[in-house]
VEXDO-858261 format. One record per residue (C-alpha): x, y, z; residue in three letters. Coordinates in steps of 0.1 Angstrom, whole numbers, plus 2048, in hexadecimal, padded with zeros to 3 digits. Example, Ala and Ser with C-alpha at 12.3 -4.5 7.8 and 13.67 -1.06 7.14 Angstrom:
87B7D384EALA;8897F5847SER;
END
This chain:
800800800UNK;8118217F8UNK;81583C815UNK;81185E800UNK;80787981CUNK;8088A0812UNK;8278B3821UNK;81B8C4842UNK;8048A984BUNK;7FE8A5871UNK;800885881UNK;80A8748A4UNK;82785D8A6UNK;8318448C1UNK;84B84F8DBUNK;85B83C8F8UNK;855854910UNK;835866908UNK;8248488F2UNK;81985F8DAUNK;8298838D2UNK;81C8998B3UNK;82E89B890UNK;82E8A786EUNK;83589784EUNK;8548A683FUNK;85088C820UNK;84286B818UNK;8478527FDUNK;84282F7F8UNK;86282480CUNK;85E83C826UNK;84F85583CUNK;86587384CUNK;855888864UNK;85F8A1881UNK;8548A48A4UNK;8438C88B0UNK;85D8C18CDUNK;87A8C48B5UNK;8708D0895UNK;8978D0886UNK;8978AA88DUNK;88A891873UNK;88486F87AUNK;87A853862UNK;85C83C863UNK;85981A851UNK;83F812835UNK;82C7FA84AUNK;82A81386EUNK;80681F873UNK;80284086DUNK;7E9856883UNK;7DC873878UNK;7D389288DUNK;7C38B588CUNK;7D18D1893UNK;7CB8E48BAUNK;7AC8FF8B7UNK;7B191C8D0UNK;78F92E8DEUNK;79194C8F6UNK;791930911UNK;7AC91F902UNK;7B79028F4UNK;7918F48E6UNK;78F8D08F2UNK;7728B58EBUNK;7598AB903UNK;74E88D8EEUNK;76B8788E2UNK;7518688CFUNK;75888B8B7UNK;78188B8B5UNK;78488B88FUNK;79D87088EUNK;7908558A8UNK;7AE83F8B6UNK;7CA83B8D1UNK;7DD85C8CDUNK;7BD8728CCUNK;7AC8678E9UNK;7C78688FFUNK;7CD8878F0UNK;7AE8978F6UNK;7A9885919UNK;7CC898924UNK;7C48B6912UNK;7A18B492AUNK;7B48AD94CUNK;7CD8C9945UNK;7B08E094AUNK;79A8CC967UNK;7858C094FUNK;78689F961UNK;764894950UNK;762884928UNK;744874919UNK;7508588FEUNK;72D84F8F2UNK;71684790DUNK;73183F923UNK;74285A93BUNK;766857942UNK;775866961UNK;795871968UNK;7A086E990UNK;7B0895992UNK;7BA88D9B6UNK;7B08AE9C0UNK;7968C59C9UNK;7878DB9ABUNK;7788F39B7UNK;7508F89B1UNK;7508D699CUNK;7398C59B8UNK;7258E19C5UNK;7028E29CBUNK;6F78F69B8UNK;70C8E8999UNK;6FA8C499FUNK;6D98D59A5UNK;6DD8E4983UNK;6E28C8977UNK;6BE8B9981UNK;6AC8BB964UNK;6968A794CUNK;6AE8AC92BUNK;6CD89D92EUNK;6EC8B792FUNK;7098B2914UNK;7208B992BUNK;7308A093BUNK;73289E962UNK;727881979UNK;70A895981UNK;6FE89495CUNK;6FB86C95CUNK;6F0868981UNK;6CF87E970UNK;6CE86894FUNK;6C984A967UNK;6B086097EUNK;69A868961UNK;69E845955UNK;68883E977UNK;67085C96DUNK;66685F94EUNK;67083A942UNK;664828965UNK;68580F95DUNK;69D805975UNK;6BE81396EUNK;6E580997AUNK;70681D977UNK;720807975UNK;74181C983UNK;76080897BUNK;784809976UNK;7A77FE98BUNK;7AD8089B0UNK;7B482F9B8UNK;7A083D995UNK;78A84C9A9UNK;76882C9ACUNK;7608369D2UNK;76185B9D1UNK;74B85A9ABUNK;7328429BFUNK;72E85E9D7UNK;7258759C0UNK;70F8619B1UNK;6FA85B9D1UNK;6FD8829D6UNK;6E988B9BAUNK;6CE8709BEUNK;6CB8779DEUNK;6C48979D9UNK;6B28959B8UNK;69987C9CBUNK;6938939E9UNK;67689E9F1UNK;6738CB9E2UNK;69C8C79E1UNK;69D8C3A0CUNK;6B18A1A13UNK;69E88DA2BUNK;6A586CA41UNK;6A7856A27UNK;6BF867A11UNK;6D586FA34UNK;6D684EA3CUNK;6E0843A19UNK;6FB85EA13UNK;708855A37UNK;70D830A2CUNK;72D839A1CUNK;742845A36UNK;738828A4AUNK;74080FA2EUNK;75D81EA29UNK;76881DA4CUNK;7677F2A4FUNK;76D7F1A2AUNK;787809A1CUNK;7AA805A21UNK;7CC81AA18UNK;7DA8029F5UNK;7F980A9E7UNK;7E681A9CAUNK;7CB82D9E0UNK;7C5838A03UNK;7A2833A03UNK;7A18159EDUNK;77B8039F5UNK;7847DC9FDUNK;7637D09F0UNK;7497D49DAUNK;72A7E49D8UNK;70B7E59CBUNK;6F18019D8UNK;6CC7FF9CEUNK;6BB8239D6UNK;69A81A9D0UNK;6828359C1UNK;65C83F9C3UNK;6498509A4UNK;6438749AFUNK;63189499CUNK;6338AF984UNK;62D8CA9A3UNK;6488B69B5UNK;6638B5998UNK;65E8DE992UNK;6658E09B5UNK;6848D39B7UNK;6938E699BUNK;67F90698EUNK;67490296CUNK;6788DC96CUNK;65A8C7956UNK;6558A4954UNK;654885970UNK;667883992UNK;66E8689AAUNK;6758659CDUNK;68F8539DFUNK;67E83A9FAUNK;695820A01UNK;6B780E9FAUNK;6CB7F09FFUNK;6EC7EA9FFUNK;6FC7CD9F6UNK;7247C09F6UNK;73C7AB9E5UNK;75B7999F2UNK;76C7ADA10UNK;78F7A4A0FUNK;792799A33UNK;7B778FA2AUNK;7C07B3A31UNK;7B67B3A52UNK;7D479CA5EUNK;7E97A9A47UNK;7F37C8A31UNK;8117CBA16UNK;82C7E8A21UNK;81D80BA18UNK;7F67FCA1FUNK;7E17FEA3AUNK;7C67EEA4CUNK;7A17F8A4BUNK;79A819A52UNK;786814A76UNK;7A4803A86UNK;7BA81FA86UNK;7A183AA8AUNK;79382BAACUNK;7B5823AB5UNK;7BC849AB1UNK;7A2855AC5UNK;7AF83BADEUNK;7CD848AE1UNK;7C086CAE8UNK;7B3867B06UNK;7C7866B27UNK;7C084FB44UNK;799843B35UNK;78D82EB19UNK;76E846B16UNK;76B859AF9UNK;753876AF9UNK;74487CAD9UNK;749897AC8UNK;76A8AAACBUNK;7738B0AAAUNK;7548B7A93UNK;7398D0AA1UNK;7228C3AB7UNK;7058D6AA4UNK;7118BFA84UNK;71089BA9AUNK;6EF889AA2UNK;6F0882AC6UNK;71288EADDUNK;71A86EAF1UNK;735857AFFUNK;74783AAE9UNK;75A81CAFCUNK;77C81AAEDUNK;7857FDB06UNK;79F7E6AF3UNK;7AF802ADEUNK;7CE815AE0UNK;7EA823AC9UNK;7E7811AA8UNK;80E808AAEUNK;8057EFACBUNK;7F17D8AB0UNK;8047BFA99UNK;7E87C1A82UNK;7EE7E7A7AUNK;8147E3A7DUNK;8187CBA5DUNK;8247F0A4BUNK;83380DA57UNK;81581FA4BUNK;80182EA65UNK;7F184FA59UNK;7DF85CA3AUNK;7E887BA2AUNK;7D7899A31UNK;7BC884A48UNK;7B9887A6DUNK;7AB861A80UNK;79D86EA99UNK;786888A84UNK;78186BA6BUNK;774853A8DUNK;75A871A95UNK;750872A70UNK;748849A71UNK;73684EA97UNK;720865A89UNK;71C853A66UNK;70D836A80UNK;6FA84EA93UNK;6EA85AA72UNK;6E1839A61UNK;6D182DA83UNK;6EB815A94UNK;6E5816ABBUNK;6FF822AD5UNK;6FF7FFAE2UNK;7057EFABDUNK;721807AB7UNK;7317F8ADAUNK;72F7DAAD3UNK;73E7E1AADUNK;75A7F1ABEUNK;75F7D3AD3UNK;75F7BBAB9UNK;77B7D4AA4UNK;7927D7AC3UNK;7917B1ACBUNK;79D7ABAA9UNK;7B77BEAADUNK;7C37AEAD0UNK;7C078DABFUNK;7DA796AA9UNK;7F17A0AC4UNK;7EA776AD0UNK;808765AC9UNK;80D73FAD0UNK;82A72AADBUNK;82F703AE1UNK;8276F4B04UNK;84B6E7B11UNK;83B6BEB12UNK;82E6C1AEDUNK;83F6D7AD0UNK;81E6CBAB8UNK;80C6DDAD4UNK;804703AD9UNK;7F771BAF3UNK;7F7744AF7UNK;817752AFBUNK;81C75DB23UNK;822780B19UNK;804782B03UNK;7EB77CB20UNK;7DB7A0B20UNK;7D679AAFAUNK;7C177DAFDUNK;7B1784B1CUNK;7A37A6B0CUNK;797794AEBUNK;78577BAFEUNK;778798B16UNK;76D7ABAF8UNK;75978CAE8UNK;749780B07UNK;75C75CB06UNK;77374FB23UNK;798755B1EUNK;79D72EB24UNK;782726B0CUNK;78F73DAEDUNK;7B7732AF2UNK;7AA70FAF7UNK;793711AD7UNK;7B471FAC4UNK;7C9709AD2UNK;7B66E9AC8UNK;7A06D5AAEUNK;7836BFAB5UNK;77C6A1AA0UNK;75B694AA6UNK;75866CAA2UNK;73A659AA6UNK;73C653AC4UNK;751671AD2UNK;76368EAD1UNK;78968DACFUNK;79B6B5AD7UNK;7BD6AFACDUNK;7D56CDACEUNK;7E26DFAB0UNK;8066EEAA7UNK;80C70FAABUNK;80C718A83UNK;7E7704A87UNK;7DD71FAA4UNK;7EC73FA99UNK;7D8736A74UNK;7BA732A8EUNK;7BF751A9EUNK;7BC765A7EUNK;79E752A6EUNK;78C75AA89UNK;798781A87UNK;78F781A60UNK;76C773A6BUNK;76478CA84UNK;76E7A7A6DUNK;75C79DA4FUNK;73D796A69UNK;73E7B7A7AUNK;73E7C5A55UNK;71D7B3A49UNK;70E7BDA68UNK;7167E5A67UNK;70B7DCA40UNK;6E77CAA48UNK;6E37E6A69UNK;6E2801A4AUNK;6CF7F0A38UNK;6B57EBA52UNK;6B6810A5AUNK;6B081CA3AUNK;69B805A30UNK;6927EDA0EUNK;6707F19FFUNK;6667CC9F1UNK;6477DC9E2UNK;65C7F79CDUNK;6697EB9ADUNK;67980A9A2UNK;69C80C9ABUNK;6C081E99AUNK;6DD8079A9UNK;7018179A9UNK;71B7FD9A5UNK;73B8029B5UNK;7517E59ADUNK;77A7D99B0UNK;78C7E1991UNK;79C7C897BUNK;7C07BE990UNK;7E47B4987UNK;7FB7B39A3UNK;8207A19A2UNK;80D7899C0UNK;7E87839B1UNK;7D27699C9UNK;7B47609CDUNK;7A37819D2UNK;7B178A9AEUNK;79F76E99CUNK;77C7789ACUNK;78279B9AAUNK;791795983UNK;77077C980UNK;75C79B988UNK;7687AF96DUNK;765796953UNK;742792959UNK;7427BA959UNK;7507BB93CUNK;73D7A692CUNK;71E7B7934UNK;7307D7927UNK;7387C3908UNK;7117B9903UNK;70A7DF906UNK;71E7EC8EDUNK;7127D18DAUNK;6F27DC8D6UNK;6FD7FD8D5UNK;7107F88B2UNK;6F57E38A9UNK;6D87FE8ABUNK;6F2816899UNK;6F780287BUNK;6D47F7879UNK;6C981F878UNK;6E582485CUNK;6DE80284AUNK;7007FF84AUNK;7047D284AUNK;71C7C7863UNK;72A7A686EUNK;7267A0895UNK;74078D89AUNK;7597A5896UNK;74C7B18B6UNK;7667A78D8UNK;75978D8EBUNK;76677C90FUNK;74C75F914UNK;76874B913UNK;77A75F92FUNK;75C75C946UNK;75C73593CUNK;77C72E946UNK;77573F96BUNK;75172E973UNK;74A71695EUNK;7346F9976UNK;74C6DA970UNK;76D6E8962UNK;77370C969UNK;789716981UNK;77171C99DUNK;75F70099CUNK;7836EC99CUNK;78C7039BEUNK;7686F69CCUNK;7756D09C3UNK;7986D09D4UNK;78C6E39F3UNK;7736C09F7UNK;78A6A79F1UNK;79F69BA0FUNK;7C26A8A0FUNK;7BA6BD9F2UNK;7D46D79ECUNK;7DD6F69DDUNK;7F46E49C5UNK;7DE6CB9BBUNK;7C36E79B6UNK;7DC6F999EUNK;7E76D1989UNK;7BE6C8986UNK;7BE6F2975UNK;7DB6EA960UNK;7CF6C8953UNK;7AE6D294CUNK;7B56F7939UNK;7D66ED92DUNK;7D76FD907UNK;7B871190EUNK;7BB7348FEUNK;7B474591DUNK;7CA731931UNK;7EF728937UNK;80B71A94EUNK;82A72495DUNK;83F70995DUNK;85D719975UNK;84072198DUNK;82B6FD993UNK;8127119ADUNK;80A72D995UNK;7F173096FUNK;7E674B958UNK;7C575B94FUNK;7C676C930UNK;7A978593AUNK;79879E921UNK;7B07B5931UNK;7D37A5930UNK;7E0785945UNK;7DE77E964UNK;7F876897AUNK;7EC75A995UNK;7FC7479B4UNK;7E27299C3UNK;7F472C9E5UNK;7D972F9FFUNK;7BF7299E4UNK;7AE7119F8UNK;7AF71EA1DUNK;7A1740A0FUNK;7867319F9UNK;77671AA19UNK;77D738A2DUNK;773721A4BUNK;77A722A74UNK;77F702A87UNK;75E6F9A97UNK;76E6FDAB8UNK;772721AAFUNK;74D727AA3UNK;740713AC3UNK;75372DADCUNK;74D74AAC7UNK;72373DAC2UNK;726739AEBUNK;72E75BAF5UNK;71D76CB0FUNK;71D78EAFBUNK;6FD787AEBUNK;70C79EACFUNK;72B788AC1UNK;712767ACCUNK;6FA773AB2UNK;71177DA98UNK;720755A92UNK;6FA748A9BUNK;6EB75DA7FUNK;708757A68UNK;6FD73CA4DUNK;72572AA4DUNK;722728A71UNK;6FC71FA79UNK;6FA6FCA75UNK;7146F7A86UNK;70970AAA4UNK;6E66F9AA0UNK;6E86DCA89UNK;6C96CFA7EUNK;6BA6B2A8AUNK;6BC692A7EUNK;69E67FA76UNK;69E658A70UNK;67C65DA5DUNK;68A677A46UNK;688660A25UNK;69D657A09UNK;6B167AA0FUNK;6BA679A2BUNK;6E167DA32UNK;6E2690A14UNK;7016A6A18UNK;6FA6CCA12UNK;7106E09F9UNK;7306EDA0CUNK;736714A12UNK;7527229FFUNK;75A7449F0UNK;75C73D9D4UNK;73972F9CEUNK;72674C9E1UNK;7337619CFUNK;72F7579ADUNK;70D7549B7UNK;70C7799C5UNK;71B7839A4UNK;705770992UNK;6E77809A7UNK;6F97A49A0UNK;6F77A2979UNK;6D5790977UNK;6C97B0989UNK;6DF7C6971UNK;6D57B9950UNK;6AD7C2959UNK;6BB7E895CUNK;6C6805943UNK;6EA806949UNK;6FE82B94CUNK;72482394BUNK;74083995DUNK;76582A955UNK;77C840972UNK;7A583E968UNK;7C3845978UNK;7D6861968UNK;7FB85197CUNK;7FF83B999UNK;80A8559AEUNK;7E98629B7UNK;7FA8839ACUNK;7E68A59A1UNK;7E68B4981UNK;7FC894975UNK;7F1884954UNK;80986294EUNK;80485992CUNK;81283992BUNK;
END
């Protein structure tokens, strides 16, 4: 193909350092292409026959400056160069916000612009025609007026890799319905309660990542659930506003995969969940009493109810080997001990009782005291193990805190009970065996005390079965690559396959509408597809879960073993590979790059279990709280109350019920998720990280 381009033709060119930098053709024929940079315009370099060439138009200067697209959808040439052109061009100026399409992308400025949020910007942007502008306001109304004048359920999706900005975007989101679904513009109960739901998730849910320091360790899916209002009632909220309005009446919140892992251990730079050290610095700010009076930091006019919080258990942060895994302590530019106000009166708000928020705190600080419970071999048996002599105060605290008898908790610790048919045998366990006790059951109280703070909310606010109408906002884990990828990765990864695929299905249809209006003929399967991605991941007899769900039943079933059934059964698949210098490891080719992952602990975190001598002290508590947090837990119910046998029971009887593991609930929350999704109109918002040092007015192009 010959390469004949006019002399003073502009195009972009590919550069190590910048990826792309302008240039100009000085001349072109069939053998080559020599062009020079705007950079250095005396330089010439030469391009091959066969390198792309891209071209580009030339920068149009208004009186506001440099003129930049809001619609990438309108560049004149449409490819790499030009949008990342146009995004950068965008973020020079705070334009953070850039439709492409239907689909709003949203670049993480990592500071405050000023007037971008304001009140009376989002109110203005409460109206029944959609704006062209593009701002999370404008698509949190497109899915408002989807419930008004369309009466159809609407979603917006909010996705994209840890620290691009997912959590504080949600929040926006909720802002403006909140406010657009309040009652003549005033914000009542309901939309109090459901805007104070995310400091309090954050604060049992958030951590400090390497890549964010307010990264959300879950996933979340919020229903805000919306009654069909009036004309009268529409004007009122926005003078001059026509059509259909609805009112927000209800919500429910609901989560996805808490990495407990975290809570006995961080990587160096990370920290633990937020509430941890923001109770242990109000703690340590008080002198000779463990009584905190509420509030000292934030005005009491602002707070609910002035009152006294029980801090027993905590202290400074730097007394607790679970917050001493990294040297990080502190967040930038945030004070604990305001942030531990902020979450007392986020509880006050959504309805959680002085006596629930004790007994929360209880639970927190004996997880931190069990950490500080180390274990060492009795001298007359070194496969034995009991509490270290100088760790007494540790365990004697954790046990206070739970309402269990010290002896009972380092005895259920320190030994397993197999049950026989005609007895029950306690034999004692190594210290390796305890210590792994000790932190299953710190994970379990953590992740417990986090379902319960979630299901209190949801109580307060309250879930109306009887209204149909609803616009979820999903806030979900971006797709993740890590030198060290485990089991979290593959469900998180799983997640965004399935995302993706959905996303894939939209566009679809999109394209498919487009070229019907144009009667342009097209061939669909041109069009990307992962099926076989998702496949691979939960396919019922091969895929990887469902080989994770097999080894975790079979006796001695092992990590390795888990990782040679993988290998035999996908070996050659086009998703999937080996590594042969690394006989615990395998490859996911994912829609958006490979993935290694290492099966160590594979199993242990997919059963996610506690020794039954464990639930059985921890269901016996005399704290009625922690008693009824394992008794109403489904993993640990039947064990706690197994059912009774019946001789009568029939041909069925003895039938062996399906086995909790991760893995399984939550492909079958997922699964739950996107059935819900795919009966809504879906509004996408991709967030990106402009560099990976959370830096201001920093644009990394590669």
């Amino acid at each position: 193909m010959e390469n004949h381009y006019a002399q003073g033709t502009l195009i972009w060119i590919k550069h190590e350092e910048e990826v792309w930098v302008q240039a100009e053709i000085v001349t072109s024929n069939d053998k080559e292409i020599i062009v020079k940079t705007n950079d250095d315009p005396d330089a010439r370099i030469v391009l091959g026959p066969n390198e792309p060439v891209f071209l580009r138009t030339s920068d149009v200067f208004t009186a506001e400056g440099l003129s930049v697209l809001d619609d990438l959808t309108q560049l004149t040439h449409l490819h790499e160069p030009a949008v990342l052109s146009s995004l950068q061009n965008r973020f020079d100026i705070d334009k953070i916000y850039t439709f492409t399409g239907p689909i709003l992308i949203a670049l993480n400025p990592f500071k405050s612009i000023r007037g971008l949020y304001d009140e009376d910007v989002l109110r203005g942007f409460i109206t029944t025609k959609p704006s062209p502008k593009p701002h999370v306001f404008n698509t949190s109304n497109c899915s408002y007026r989807g419930i008004c004048d369309r009466q159809k359920s609407q979603t917006v999706l909010i996705s994209g890799e840890s620290g691009a900005g997912k959590t504080e975007t949600t929040k926006h989101v909720m802002k403006f319905l909140a406010l657009a679904g309040s009652e003549d513009g005033e914000v009542t109960n309901v939309e109090k309660q459901v805007l104070e739901s995310n400091p309090l998730l954050e604060a049992f849910g958030n951590a400090r990542t390497l890549r964010n320091d307010n990264s959300s360790r879950f996933g979340k899916f919020i229903e805000l659930q919306f009654k069909s209002g009036d004309k009268k009632a529409a004007a009122a909220v926005q003078p001059g506003l026509s059509g259909n309005s609805s009112r927000l009446c209800g919500a429910r919140i609901r989560t996805y995969l808490l990495e407990k892992v975290r809570v006995c251990d961080q990587q160096e730079g990370e920290r633990n969940y937020h509430i941890f050290y923001e109770a242990c610095a109000a703690a340590a700010s008080l002198s000779g009493t463990s009584t905190y009076d509420y509030p000292k930091m934030l005005n009491p006019a602002s707070v609910k109810e002035a009152r006294s919080v029980d801090l027993t258990g905590f202290q400074d942060c730097g007394n607790f080997a679970f917050l001493t895994r990294s040297t990080c302590r502190t967040l930038k530019d945030v004070d604990d001990i305001t942030m531990f106000e902020v979450r007392i009166n986020a509880m006050q708000t959504i309805g959680i009782s002085p006596d629930e928020i004790t007994h929360i705190l209880q639970v927190v600080a004996a997880v931190l005291h069990l950490g500080n419970t180390k274990f060492d071999a009795p001298p007359n048996n070194s496969e034995g193990s009991m509490v270290m002599q100088e760790c007494s105060s540790s365990i004697d605290l954790a046990a206070t805190l739970t309402g269990v008898a010290r002896k009972d908790l380092e005895a259920a610790l320190c030994n397993q009970t197999r049950v026989t048919r005609t007895e029950r045998i306690r034999s004692p366990v190594n210290v390796r065996t305890a210590a792994d006790n000790r932190d299953a059951l710190a994970r379990a109280l953590y992740g417990m005390i986090f379902d319960f703070v979630v299901q209190i909310a949801n109580t307060s606010i309250g879930y109306l079965n009887d209204v149909k109408l609803f616009v979820g906002v999903l806030d979900i884990f971006g797709f993740e690559c890590f030198k060290m990828n485990s089991f979290e990765q593959v469900c998180i990864n799983f997640t965004n396959e399935r995302l993706q695929q959905f996303f894939n299905s939209f566009v679809f249809k999109l394209e498919e509408q487009l070229y019907e209006r144009e009667g342009i003929p097209w061939d669909p399967l041109d069009f990307p597809d992962n099926q076989d991605a998702v496949d691979i991941l939960q396919a019922k007899a091969t895929g990887v879960f469902a080989i994770l769900d097999e080894e975790c039943m079979v006796p001695q079933g092992s990590d390795q073993g888990f990782c040679n059934k993988l290998i035999k059964q996908h070996k050659g698949h086009r998703r999937f590979d080996e590594i042969k210098t690394k006989p615990t490891w395998f490859v996911i080719k994912h829609f958006a790059g490979p993935v290694s992952y290492c099966t160590d602990g594979f199993l242990d975190k997919n059963k996610d279990q506690l020794s039954n001598d464990i639930i059985e002290c921890m269901g016996g508590s005399k704290n009625d709280f922690v008693a009824n947090l394992f008794k109403t837990d489904k993993k640990y119910a039947e064990i706690l109350a197994p059912p009774a046998q019946d001789a009568a029971d029939g041909p069925g009887r003895g039938a062996k019920k399906k086995k909790y593991t991760v893995s399984s609930e939550f492909k079958e929350q997922l699964s739950s998720l996107m059935d819900i999704v795919d009966l809504t109109e879906p509004h996408f918002i991709r967030c990106i990280k402009p560099n990976p040092q959370n830096e201001p007015d920093r644009y990394d192009r590669k």
